[in-house]
C-alpha positions in Angstrom: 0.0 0.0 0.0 1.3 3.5 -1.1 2.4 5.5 2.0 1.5 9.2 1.5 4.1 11.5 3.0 3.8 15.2 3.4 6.7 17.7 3.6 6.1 21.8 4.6 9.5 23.5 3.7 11.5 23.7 0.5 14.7 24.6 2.1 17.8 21.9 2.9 15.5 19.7 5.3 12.5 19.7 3.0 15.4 18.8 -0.2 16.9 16.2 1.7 14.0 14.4 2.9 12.4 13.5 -0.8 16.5 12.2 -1.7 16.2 10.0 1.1 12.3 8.7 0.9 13.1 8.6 -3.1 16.6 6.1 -2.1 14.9 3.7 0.9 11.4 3.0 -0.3 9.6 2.2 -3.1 5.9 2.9 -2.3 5.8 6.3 -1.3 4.3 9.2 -2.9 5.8 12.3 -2.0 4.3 15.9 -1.7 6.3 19.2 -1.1 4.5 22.5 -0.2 6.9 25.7 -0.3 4.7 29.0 0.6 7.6 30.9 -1.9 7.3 31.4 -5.6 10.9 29.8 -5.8 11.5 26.4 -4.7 14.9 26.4 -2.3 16.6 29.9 -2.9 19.9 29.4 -0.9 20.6 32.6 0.8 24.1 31.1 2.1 24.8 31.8 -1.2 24.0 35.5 -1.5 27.3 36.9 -1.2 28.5 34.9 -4.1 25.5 36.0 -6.2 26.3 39.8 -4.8 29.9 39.9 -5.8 28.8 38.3 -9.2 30.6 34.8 -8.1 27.5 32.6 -9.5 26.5 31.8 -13.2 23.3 33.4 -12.3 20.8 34.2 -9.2 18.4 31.6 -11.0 21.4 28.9 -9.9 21.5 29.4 -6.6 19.5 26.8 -5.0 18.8 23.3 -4.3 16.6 21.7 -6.2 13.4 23.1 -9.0 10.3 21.3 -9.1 11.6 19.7 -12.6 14.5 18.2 -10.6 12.4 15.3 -9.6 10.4 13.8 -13.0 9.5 10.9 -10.5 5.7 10.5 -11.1 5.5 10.2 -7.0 7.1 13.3 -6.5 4.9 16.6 -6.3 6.8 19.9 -5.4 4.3 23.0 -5.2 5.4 26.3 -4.5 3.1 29.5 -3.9 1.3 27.0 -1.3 1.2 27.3 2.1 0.2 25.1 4.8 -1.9 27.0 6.9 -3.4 24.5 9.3 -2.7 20.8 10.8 -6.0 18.9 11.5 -4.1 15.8 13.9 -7.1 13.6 14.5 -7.7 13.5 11.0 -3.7 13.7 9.5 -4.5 15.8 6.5 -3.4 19.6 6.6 -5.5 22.7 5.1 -2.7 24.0 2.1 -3.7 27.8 0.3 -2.8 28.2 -3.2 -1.5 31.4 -2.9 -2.6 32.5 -6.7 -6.1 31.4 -6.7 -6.8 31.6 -3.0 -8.7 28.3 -2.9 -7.7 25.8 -0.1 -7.8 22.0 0.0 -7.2 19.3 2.8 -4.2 17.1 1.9 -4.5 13.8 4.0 -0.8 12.8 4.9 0.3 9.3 6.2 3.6 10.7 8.1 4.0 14.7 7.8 7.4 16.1 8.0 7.7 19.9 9.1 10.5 22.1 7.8 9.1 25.3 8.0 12.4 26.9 8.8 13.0 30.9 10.3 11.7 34.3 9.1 14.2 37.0 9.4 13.6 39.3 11.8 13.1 43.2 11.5 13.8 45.6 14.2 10.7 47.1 16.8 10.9 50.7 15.6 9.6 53.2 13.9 10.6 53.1 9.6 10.9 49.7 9.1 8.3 50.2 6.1 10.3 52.9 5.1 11.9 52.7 1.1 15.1 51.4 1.0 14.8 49.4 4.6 15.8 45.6 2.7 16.3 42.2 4.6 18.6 39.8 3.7 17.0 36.7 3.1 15.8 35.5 0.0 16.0 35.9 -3.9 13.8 39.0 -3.5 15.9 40.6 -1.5 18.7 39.3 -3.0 18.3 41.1 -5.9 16.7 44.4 -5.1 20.2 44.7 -2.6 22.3 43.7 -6.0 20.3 46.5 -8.0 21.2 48.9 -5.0 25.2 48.1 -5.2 25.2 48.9 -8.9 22.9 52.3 -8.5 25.6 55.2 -8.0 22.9 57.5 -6.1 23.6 54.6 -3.5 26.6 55.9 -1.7 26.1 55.1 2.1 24.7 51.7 3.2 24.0 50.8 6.9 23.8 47.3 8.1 22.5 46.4 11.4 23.6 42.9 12.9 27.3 42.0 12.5 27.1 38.1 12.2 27.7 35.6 9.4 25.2 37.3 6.8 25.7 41.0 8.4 29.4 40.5 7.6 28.6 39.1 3.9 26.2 42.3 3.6 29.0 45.1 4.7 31.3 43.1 2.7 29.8 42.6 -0.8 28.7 46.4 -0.1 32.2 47.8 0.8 33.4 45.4 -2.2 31.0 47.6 -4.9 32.4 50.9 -3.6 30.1 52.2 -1.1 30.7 53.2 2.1 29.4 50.7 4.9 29.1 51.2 8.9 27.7 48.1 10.4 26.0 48.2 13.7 25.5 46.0 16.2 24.1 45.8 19.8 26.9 43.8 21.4 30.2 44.5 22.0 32.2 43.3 18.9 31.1 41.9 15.3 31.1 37.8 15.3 30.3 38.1 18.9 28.2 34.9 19.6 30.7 32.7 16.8 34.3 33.5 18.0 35.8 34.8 21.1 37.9 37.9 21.5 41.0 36.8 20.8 39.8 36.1 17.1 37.4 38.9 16.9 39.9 41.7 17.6 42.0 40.1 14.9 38.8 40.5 12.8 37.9 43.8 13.3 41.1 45.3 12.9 40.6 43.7 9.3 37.3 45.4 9.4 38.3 48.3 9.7 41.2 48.4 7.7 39.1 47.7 4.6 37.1 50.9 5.1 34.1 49.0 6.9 33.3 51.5 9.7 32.2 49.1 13.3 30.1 50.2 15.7 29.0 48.0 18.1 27.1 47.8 21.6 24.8 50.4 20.0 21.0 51.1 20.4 18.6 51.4 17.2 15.7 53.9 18.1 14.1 54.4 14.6 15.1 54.7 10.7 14.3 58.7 9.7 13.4 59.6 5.9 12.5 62.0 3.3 9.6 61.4 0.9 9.0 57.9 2.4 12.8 56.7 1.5 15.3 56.0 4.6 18.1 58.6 5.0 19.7 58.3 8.4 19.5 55.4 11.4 19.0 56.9 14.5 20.9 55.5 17.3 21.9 56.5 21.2 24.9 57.1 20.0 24.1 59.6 17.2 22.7 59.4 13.5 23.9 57.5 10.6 23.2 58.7 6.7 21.7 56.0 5.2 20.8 56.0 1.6 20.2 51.9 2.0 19.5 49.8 5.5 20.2 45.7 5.5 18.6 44.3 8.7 20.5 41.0 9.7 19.5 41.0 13.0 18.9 37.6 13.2 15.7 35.0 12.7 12.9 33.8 14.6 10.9 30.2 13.5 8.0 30.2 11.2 5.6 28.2 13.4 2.8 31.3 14.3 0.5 28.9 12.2 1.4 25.9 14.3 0.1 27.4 17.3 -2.4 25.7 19.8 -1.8 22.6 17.6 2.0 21.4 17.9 3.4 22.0 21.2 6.1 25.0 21.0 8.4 26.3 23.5 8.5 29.8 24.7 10.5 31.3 21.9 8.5 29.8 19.1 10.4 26.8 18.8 9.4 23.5 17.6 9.6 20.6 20.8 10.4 17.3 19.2 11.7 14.2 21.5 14.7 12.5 20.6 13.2 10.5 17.7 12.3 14.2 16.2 8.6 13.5 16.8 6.5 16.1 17.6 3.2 15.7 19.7 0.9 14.7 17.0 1.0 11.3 15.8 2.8 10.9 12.4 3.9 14.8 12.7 8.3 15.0 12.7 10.2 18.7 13.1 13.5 19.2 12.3 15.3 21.7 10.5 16.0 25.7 11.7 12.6 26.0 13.3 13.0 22.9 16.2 16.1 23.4 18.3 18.9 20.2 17.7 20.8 18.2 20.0 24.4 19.6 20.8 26.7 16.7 21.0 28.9 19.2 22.5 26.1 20.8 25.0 24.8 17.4 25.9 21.2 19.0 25.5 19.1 20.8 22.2 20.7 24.3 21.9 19.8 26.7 18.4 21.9 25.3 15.6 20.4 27.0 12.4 22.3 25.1 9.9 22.0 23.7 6.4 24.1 20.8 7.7 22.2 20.1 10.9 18.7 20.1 8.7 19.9 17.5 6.1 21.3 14.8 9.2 18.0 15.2 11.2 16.3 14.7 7.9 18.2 11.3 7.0 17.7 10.4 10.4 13.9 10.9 10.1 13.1 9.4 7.0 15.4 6.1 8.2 13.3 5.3 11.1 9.6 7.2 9.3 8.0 3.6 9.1 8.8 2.1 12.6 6.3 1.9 15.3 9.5 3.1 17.8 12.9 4.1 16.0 15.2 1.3 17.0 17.8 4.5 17.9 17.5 8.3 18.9 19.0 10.7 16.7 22.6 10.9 17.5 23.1 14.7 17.7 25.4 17.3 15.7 28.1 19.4 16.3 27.0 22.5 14.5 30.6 23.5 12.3 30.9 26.8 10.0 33.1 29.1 8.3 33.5 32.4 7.1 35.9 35.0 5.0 35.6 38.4 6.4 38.0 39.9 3.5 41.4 38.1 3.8 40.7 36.0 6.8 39.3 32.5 6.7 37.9 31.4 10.0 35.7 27.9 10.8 34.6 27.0 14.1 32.7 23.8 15.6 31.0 22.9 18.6 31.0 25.8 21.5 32.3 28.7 22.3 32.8 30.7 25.3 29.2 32.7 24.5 27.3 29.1 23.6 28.5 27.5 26.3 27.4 30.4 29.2 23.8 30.3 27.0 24.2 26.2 27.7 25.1 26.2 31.3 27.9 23.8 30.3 31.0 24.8 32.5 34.4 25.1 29.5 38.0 26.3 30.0 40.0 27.6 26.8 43.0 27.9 25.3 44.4 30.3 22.4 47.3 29.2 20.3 49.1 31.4 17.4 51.6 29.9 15.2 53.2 30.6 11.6 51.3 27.9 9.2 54.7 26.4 8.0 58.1 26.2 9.4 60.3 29.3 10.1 62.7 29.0 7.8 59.9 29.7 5.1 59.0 33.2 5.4 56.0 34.9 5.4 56.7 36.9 1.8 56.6 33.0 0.4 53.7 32.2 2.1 53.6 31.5 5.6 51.5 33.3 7.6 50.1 33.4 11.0 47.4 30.7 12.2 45.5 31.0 15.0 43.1 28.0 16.8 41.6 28.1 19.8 40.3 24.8 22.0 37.2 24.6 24.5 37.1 21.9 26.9 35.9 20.4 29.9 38.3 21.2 32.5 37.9 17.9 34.3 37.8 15.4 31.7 39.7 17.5 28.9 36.7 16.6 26.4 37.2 18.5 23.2 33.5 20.7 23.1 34.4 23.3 20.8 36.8 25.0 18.8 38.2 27.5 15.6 40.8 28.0 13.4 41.6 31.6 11.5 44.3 32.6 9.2 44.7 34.6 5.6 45.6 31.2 4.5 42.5 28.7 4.0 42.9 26.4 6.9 39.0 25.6 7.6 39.6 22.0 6.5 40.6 22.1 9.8 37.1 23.1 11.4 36.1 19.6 9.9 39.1 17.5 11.6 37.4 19.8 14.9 34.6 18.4 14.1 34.9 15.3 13.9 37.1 15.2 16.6 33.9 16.5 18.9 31.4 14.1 18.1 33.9 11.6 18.6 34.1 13.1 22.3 37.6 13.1 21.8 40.4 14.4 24.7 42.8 17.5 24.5 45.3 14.4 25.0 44.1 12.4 21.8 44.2 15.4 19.5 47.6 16.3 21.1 48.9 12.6 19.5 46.3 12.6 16.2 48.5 11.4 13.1 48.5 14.0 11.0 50.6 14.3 7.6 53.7 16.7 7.6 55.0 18.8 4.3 56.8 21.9 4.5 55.0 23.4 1.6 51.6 22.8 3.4 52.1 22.3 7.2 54.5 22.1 10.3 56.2 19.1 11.8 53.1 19.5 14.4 50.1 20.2 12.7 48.2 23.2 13.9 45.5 21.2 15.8 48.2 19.0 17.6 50.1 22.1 18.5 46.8 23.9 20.1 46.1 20.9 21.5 49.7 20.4 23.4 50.0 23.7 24.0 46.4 24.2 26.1 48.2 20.7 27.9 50.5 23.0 29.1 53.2 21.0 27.3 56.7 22.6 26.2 56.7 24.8 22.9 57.8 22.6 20.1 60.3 24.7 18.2 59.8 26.1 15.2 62.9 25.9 13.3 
């Protein structure tokens, strides 16, 4: 008998889940609702698109609805999913064109709704020229604003991963760029200081003007267009305003029907079902499992999405999963101008927000050995280790330099959902060339040196 699932969400989880019902079974028939006009824009790609590194904004996605010809495949965008009738397992799905509705009965329903981004409390939000940065629509109206030359100062507020990318891409076509921010340094809940104050130095060298622990109080305009951002600490001209300041979930339309948390998210137990029979959350809009944290923290990440996803649709036919899901780390990276940076697992910020008790340790190094010098190539590395203090359990870590090491955020990793020791990465076989490495890799050399261990030399 043909198993009718249900997906809600076009993004990574929503992707991943028809690759993975379409690979284990045979007699399912598959139907995708995405509210959007455009199945699976990927935003984490908007900087490329921006600084006109894609073949076109078109490209940047996942998947189209022809990418599955399967006859038991239905993608269908412009719908959304306003309702979830449990008792019953069919949802109530609004063609967004016509403005009809229909009940879709489901067998198993897999939510993905994913986050909204969010725009600031205060007055002018709806004024011209006030953009998110989320999207293709927003992608390109921002791209049509870099290239208009009556575009001279742009003002983004939020300086994380897609804050950066904005003030970036907008320094990168010519204008000039102050990013805001309410805490105390750009990157602030990613990195600690010791790499952020490498950061913002770059920052501000390339003409980016910081200003952080500052206090929005409303966007001010002429003839219904934004010209200045008022802050407490004085006005900024503003011919253009990005708001990155962060996401919330979509799951208003879940209320009263799937049990949500006091933030809006999605509860799921460790099998990612939610309260209704048949009804699994995973993705941006549920919370994940930290291997690092040992509980379900935020993790808004393609990556994190697509396991819970496998996971899901591996155990979607069993009475009671024969496992939990096993967790995630929760890995990255980043360029902010010449730097490369990735980090994985905790942090001194996500750790505090956890209640998980780390101590740290900074290491900088050269990437190569010193008799190769840094006109040829060699440049500074920098890594930095969280751990339990007791046990030494790896929980977190990051690695920055103007060379690309984040290859190395993987080996980090790995390395944490293995719950490995300061001790085993200290000893970890790595490979040794002098054109590509130390006699000590980085990692083992953070790794000794937060063991208190003696400096290997460098020569």
């Amino acid at each position: 008998m043909t198993k009718r699932v249900v997906i809600v969400g076009a993004s990574h989880g929503g992707h991943q889940s028809i690759l993975e019902l379409l690979s284990r079974y045979d007699d399912v028939d598959i139907t995708l609702f995405e509210a959007g006009d455009f199945i699976s824009f990927m935003s984490c790609g908007m900087e490329l698109y921006l600084e006109d590194n894609v073949t076109a904004v078109d490209d940047v996605r996942n998947f189209s609805e022809d990418s599955f010809p399967q006859d038991n495949v239905h993608i269908l965008s412009g719908h959304e999913v306003t309702k979830i009738n449990g008792d019953g397992q069919t949802v109530t799905v609004k063609d967004l064109k016509s403005n009809e509705t229909s009940e879709v009965p489901y067998d198993k329903l897999i939510l993905s709704s994913g986050v909204t981004p969010k725009s600031l409390p205060v007055v002018g939000t709806d004024l011209e020229n006030v953009y998110l940065m989320r999207g293709k629509d927003w992608a390109t109206k921002i791209k049509s604003k870099l290239t208009d030359p009556s575009v001279k100062n742009i003002t983004v507020i939020g300086a994380g991963y897609i804050g950066i990318e904005a003030a970036e891409a907008a320094t990168k076509a010519g204008k000039h760029v102050t990013l805001l921010d309410v805490i105390d340094r750009p990157l602030g809940t990613y990195l600690d200081s010791e790499l952020t104050d490498v950061l913002t130095k770059e920052l501000t060298e390339k003409c980016v003007e910081v200003k952080t622990g500052v206090k929005i109080t409303e966007f001010s305009g002429d003839s219904g267009a934004v010209a200045s951002v008022k802050t407490d600490k004085g006005d900024i001209p503003s011919d253009l305003v990005i708001q990155a300041a962060g996401v919330q979930p979509n799951t208003d339309w879940l209320k009263g029907t799937v049990s949500l948390d006091d933030r809006g998210w999605i509860k799921n137990d460790q099998y990612l079902r939610t309260n209704l029979p048949n009804v699994y959350a995973l993705g941006d809009a549920t919370l994940a499992y930290s291997v690092a944290a040992g509980k379900k923290v935020p993790i808004a990440l393609a990556t994190v999405a697509r396991r819970e996803a496998r996971y899901v649709v591996k155990h979607l036919f069993e009475t009671t999963p024969s496992e939990p899901f096993g967790g995630v780390v929760g890995s990255s990276a980043l360029s902010v101008f010449d730097y490369h940076f990735a980090q994985s697992g905790l942090n001194s910020f996500t750790a505090e927000r956890a209640g998980v008790e780390v101590a740290t340790s900074f290491y900088e190094d050269t990437l190569r050995p010193a008799y190769v010098p840094e006109s040829k190539g060699n440049p500074k590395v920098y890594a930095q280790l969280f751990f339990e203090p007791q046990t030494h359990r790896l929980v977190g870590g990051a690695v920055m330099s103007k060379y690309d090491v984040t290859a190395q955020g993987n080996v980090l990793a790995l390395a944490i959902q293995h719950q490995m020791k300061l001790e085993d990465l200290a000893e970890a076989d790595f490979f040794f060339q002098p054109g590509f490495d130390r006699q000590w890799s980085l990692l083992n050399l953070a790794a000794q040196h937060a063991l208190g261990e003696e400096e290997f030399t460098r020569k």
